[in-house]
C-alpha positions as CSV (number, residue, x, y, z in Angstrom):
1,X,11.5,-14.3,-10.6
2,X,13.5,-15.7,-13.6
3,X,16.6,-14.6,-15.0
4,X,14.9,-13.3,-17.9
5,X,12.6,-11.5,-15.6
6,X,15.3,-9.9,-13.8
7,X,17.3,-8.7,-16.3
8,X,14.1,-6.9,-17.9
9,X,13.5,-4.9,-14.6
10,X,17.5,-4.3,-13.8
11,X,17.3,-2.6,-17.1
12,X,14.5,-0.7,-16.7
13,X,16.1,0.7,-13.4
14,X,19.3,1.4,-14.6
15,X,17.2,3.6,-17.1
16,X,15.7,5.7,-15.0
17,X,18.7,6.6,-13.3
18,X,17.6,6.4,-9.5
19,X,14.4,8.1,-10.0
20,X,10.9,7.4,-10.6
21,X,9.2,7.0,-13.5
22,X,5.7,8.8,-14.1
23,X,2.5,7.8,-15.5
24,X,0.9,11.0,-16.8
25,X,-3.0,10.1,-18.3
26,X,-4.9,7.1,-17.0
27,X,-5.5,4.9,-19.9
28,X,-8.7,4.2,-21.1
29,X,-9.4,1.3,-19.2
30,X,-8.5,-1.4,-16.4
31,X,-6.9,-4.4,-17.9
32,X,-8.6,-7.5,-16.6
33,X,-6.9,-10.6,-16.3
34,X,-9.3,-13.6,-16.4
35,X,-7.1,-17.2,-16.7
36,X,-4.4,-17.7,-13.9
37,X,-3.1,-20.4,-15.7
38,X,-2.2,-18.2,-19.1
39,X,-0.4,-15.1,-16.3
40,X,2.7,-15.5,-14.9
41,X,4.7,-13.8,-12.3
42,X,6.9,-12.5,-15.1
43,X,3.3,-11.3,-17.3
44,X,2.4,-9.5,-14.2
45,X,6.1,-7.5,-13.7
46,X,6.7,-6.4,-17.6
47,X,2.8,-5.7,-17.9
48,X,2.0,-3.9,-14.6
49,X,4.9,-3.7,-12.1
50,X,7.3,-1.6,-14.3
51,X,5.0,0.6,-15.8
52,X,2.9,1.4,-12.5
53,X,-0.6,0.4,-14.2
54,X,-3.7,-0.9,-12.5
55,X,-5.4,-4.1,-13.4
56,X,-8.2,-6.4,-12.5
57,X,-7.9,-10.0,-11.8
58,X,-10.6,-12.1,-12.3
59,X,-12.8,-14.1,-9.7
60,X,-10.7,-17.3,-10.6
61,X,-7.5,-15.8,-8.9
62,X,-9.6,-16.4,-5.4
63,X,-12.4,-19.4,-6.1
64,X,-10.1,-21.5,-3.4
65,X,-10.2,-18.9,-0.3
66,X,-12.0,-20.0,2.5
67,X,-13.3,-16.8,3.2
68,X,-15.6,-16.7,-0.1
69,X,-16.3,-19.7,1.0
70,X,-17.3,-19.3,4.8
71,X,-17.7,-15.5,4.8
72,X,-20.4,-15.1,2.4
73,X,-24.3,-16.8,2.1
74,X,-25.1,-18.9,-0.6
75,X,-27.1,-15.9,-1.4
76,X,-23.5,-14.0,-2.1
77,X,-24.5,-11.7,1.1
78,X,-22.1,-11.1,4.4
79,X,-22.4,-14.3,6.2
80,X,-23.5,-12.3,9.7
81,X,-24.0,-15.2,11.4
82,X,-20.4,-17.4,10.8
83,X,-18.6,-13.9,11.7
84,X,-21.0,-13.6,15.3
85,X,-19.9,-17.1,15.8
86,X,-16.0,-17.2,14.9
87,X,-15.3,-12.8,15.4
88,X,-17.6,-11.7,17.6
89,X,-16.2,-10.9,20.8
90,X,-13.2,-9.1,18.8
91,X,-13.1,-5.5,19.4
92,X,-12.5,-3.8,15.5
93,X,-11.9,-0.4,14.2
94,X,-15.1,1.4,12.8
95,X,-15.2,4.6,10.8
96,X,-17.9,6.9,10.6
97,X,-18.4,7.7,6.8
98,X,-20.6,10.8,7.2
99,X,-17.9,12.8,9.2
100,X,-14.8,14.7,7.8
101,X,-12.1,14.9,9.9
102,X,-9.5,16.5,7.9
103,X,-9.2,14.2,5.0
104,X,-10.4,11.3,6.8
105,X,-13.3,10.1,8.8
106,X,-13.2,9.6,12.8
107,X,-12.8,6.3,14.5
108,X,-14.3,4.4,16.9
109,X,-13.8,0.8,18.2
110,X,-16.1,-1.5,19.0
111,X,-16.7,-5.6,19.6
112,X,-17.6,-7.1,16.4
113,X,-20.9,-8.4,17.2
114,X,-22.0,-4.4,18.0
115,X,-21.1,-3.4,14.6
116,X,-23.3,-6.6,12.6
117,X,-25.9,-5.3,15.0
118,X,-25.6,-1.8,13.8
119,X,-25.1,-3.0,10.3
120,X,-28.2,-5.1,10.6
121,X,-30.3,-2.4,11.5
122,X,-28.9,-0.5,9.5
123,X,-30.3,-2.2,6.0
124,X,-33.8,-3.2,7.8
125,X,-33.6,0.8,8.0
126,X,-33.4,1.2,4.2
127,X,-30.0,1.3,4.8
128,X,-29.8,4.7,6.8
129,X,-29.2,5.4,10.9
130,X,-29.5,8.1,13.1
131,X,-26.0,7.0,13.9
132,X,-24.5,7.9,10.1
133,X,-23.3,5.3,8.1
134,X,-20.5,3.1,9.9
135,X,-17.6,1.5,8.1
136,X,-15.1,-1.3,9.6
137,X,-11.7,-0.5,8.5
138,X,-8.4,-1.4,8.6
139,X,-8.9,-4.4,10.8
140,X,-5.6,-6.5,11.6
141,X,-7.1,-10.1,11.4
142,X,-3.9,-11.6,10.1
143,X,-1.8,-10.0,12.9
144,X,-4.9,-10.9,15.9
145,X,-5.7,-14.3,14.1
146,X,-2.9,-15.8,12.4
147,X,-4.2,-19.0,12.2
148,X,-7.6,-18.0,10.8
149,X,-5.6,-15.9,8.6
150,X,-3.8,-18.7,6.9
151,X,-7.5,-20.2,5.9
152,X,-9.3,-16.7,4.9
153,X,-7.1,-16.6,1.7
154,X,-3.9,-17.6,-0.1
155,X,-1.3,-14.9,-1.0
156,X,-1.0,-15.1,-4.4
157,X,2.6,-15.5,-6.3
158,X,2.0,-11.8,-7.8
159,X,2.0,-9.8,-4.3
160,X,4.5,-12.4,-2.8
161,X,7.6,-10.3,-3.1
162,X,6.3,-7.6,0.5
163,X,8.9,-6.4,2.4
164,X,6.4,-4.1,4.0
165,X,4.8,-7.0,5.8
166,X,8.2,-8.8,5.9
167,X,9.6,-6.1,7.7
168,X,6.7,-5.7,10.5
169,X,6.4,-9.8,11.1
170,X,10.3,-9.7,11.2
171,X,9.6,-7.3,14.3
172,X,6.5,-9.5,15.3
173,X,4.8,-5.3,16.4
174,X,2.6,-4.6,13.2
175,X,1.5,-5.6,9.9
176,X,-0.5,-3.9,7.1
177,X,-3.0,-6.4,6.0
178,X,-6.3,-5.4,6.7
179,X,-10.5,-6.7,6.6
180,X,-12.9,-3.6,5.5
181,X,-16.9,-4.4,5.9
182,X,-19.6,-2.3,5.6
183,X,-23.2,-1.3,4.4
184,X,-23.9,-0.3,0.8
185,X,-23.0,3.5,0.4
186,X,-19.7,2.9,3.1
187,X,-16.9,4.5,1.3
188,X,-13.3,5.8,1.3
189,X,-12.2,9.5,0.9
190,X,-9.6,10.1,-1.5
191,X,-6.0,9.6,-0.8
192,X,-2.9,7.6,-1.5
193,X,-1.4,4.8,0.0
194,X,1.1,5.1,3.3
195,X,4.7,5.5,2.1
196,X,3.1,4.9,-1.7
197,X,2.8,1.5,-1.2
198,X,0.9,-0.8,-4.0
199,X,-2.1,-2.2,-2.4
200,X,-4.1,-5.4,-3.2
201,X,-7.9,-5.4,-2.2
202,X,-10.2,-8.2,-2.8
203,X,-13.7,-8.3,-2.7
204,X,-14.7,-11.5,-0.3
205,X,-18.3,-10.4,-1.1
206,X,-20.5,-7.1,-2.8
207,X,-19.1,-4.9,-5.4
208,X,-16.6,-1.7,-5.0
209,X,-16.3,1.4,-7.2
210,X,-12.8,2.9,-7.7
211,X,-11.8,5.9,-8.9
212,X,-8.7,6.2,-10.0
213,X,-5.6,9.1,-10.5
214,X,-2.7,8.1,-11.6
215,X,0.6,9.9,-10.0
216,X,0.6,14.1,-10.4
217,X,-3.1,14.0,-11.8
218,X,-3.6,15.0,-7.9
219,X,-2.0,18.5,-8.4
220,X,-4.5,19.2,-10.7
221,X,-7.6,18.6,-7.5
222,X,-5.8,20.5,-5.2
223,X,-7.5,24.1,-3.9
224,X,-6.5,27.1,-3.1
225,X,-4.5,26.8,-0.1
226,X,-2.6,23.7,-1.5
227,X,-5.0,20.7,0.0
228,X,-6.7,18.0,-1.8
229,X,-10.3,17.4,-1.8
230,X,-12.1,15.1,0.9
231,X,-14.4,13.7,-2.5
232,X,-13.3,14.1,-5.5
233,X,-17.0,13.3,-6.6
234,X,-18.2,16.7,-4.8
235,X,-19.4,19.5,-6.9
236,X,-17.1,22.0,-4.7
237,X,-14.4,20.7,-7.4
238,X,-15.9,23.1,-10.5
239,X,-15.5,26.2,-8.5
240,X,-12.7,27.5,-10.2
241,X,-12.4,30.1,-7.4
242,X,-11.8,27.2,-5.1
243,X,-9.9,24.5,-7.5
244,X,-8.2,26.9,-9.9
245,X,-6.5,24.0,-11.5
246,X,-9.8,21.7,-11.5
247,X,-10.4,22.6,-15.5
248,X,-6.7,20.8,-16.1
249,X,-7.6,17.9,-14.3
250,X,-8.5,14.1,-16.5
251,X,-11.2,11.8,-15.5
252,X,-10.6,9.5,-13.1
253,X,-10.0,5.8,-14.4
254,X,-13.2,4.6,-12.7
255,X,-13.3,0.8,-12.1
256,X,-16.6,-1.6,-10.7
257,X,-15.1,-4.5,-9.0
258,X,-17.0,-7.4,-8.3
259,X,-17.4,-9.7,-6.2
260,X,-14.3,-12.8,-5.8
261,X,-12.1,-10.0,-8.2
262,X,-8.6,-8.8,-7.3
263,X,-7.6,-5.1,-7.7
264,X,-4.2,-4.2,-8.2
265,X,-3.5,-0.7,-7.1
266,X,0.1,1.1,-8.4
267,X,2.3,3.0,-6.2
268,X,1.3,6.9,-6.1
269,X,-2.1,6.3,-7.1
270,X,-4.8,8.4,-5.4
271,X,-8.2,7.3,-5.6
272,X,-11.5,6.8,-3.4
273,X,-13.6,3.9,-3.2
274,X,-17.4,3.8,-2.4
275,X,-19.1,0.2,-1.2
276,X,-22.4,-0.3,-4.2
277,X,-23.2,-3.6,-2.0
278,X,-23.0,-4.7,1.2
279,X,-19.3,-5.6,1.0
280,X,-16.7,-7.6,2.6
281,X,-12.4,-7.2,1.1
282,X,-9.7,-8.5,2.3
283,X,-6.1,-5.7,1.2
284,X,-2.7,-5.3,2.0
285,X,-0.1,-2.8,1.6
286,X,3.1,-4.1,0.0
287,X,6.6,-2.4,-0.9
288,X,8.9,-4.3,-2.7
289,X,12.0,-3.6,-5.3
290,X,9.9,-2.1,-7.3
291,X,8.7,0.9,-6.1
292,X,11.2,1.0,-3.1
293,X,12.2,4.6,-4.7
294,X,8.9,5.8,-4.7
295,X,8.9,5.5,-1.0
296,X,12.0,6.9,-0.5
297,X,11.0,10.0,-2.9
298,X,8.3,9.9,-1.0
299,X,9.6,9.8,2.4
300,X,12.1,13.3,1.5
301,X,9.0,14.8,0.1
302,X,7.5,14.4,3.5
303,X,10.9,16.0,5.3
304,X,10.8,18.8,3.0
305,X,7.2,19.7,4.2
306,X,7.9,19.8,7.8
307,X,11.1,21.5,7.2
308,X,9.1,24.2,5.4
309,X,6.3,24.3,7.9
310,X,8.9,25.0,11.1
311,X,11.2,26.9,9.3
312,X,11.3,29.8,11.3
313,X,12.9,28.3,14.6
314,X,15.3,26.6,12.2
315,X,18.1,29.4,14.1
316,X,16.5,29.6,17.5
317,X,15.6,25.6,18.0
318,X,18.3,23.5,19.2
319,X,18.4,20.3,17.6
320,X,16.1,21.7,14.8
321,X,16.8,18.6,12.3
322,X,15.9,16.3,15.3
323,X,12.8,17.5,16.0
324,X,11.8,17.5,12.0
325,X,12.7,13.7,12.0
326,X,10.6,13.5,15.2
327,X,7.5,15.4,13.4
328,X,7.9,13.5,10.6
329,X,7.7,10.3,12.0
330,X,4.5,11.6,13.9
331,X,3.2,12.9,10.4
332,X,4.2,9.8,8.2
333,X,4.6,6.5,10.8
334,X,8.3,6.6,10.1
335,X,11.9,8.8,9.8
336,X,14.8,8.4,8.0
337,X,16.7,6.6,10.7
338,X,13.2,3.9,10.8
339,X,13.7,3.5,7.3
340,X,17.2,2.5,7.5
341,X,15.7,0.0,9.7
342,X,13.6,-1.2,7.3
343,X,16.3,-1.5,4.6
344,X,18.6,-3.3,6.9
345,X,15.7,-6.3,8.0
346,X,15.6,-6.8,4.3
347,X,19.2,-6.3,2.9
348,X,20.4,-8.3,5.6
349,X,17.5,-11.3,4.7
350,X,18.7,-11.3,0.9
351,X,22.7,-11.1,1.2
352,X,22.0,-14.3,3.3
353,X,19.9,-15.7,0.7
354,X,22.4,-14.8,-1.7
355,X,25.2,-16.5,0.2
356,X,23.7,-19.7,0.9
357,X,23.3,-20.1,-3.2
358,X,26.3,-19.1,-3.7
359,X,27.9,-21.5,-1.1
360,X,25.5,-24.7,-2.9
361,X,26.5,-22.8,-6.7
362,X,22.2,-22.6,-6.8
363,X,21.3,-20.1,-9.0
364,X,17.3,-20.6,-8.3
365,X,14.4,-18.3,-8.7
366,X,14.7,-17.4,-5.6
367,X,18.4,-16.0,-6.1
368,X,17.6,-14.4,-9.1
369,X,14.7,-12.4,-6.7
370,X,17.7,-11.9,-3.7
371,X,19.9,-10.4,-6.6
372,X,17.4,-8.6,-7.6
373,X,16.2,-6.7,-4.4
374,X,19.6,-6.4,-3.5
375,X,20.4,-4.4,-6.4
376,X,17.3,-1.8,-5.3
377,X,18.6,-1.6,-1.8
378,X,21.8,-0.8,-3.0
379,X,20.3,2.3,-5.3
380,X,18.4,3.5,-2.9
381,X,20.9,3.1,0.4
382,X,23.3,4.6,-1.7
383,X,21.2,8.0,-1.8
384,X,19.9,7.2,2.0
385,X,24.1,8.0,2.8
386,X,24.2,10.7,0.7
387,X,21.3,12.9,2.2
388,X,22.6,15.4,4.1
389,X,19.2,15.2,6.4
390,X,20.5,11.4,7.2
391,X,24.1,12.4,7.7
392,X,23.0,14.9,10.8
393,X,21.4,11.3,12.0
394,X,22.8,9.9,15.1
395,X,23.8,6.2,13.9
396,X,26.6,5.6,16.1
397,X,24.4,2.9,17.6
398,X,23.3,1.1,14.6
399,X,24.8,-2.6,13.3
400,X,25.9,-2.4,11.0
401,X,26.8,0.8,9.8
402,X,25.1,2.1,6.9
403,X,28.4,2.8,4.8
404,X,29.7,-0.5,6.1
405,X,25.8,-2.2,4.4
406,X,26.1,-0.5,1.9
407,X,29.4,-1.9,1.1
408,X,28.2,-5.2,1.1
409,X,25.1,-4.9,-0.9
410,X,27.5,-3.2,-3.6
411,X,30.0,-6.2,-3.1
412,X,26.9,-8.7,-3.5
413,X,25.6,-6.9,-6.4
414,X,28.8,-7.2,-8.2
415,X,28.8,-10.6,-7.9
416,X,25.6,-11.4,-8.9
417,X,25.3,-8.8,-12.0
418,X,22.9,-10.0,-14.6
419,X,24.5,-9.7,-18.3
């Protein structure tokens, strides 16, 4: 990030006033970015970081990742037999796309060579099974094969900022890079990213329909009782009876990606995703500084609803406000205390990044992207302390203490400001 860069997006935050900007209507269409020489870092921020827009990057973005490369027959088909020989034996998460459970599909897991048998038979069975159609998803190849990892692909400069994945290698547990393959027809139900993270996704090989929502367009899908649909493409959505807000809701921004091209995902956006080829992507989740609030809005919304949903023992449950941080963290993968966590890993990573340039007088890009961040943590700490859910916290055991980071992020921030 450049100074120029960083004063751009320091403004833009300081104008929404801690909150979170919205998006309303989906444009028209997908921008498409086809020359990585002509895009900068800096293009990417002003043009789709700070407004929260999608965008396509084009097959040139990826032409020197191994995995096109090794993954995929000259035939631009899943290389079956290079991932028998180099996966196999690896066991792998597999969904089954023709069962709803909830608003998701059940999981099973399996060695890899099982599933390239099933998928095999699959297409030689015109691409049906008695078993339903099977999906491999969320598979943690970085995390299980770092060193295969490093020669599937190249994170590119765009995505590079990820405390998500920061975080989780900093605690050497977790990560949330993931491999999905499957069969033409394999698909995603419609949802949102955890914690309203951006996502990346890549199509190694085979093409991917998106469809799109851009954040609060999902009120307008939900039913009834408050849920929102399992498949948005279902024709259960024009019952009015049913959806009584579906005749206020826009067309999806529907987007074909093809093979070698890079989807860029906003925070907040819901969308589903259906497989049109046999299709292998490589995605990750990534928060950074610039839609840190969103998670955090995100992460109260979340409290809220299982406050609301145990209300009634509020008065008769001891420790009531523990237990909703302990539901919530069953619910969502994390609390508020876990969230300070994650806040400290990074503040504490970019006030020493900050200090070492300060102690060599190096105002770098990398500075300029420390004194950035910091400024974000320091927003969204700031109404972290204030929360009277995160005041009943226990903290007494955490180092440092939030008021006491807090006070150095502020401190840091001050002597970094950008004019």
């Amino acid at each position: 990030m450049d100074r120029e860069t960083r004063a751009l997006a320091d403004r833009h935050f300081r104008g929404l006033g801690g909150g979170v900007a919205g998006v309303g209507r989906a444009p028209d269409r997908v921008a498409f970015v086809s020359d990585p020489g002509a895009f900068s870092y800096a293009d990417f921020v002003r043009g789709f970081l700070l407004p929260n827009l999608p965008c396509v990057f084009s097959r040139a973005f990826t032409q020197g990742w191994g995995s096109r490369r090794r993954w995929v027959t000259p035939a631009g088909r899943p290389d079956f037999d290079h991932l028998l020989r180099t996966y196999g034996d690896v066991v792998v998460p597999v969904a089954n796309c023709g069962v709803q459970e909830y608003n998701s599909n059940p999981k099973e897991h399996m060695p890899l060579r099982d599933y390239i048998t099933y998928w095999k038979e699959y297409i030689r069975g015109g691409y049906s099974s008695p078993r339903g159609c099977l999906y491999l998803k969320d598979w943690h190849l970085c995390r299980d094969f770092p060193a295969a990892a490093e020669d599937a692909f190249t994170l590119p400069v765009y995505f590079s900022s990820d405390w998500l994945n920061e975080f989780w290698d900093a605690l050497e547990v977790d990560d949330y890079r993931f491999v999905y393959a499957g069969p033409a027809g394999s698909w995603s139900p419609f949802h949102a990213d955890i914690f309203r993270s951006f996502s990346w996704s890549v199509n190694i090989c085979g093409r991917k329909k998106w469809l799109l929502f851009p954040p609060g367009q999902e009120e307008t899908l939900r039913d009834r009782h408050g849920s929102l649909p399992y498949d948005v493409t279902s024709p259960a959505l024009c019952d009015t009876h049913l959806y009584p807000q579906g005749r206020l809701a826009c067309p999806p921004l529907e987007v074909t990606q093809e093979a070698g091209e890079m989807l860029f995902v906003p925070s907040g956006w819901h969308h589903q995703v259906h497989n049109l080829d046999d299709t292998i992507s490589i995605n990750h989740n990534w928060v950074n500084g610039f839609n840190l609030a969103s998670m955090w809005c995100f992460l109260q919304q979340e409290l809220r609803a299982v406050q609301e949903e145990v209300s009634e023992w509020r008065d008769s449950m001891p420790d009531w406000h523990h237990h909703c941080q302990v539901i919530m963290r069953s619910c969502s993968g994390i609390n508020f205390a876990e969230f300070y966590h994650f806040l400290k890993v990074i503040a504490e990573k970019r006030l020493l990044i900050l200090g070492e340039a300060a102690a060599r007088d190096d105002a770098g890009l990398s500075f300029e992207q420390a004194a950035f961040d910091a400024g974000r943590l320091t927003d969204v700490l700031a109404s972290l302390v204030a929360h009277p859910d995160f005041q009943r916290v226990d903290t007494s055991m955490f180092s440092p203490q939030p008021k006491e980071l807090l006070q150095q992020l502020r401190k840091a921030v001050a002597a970094t400001s950008a004019p």
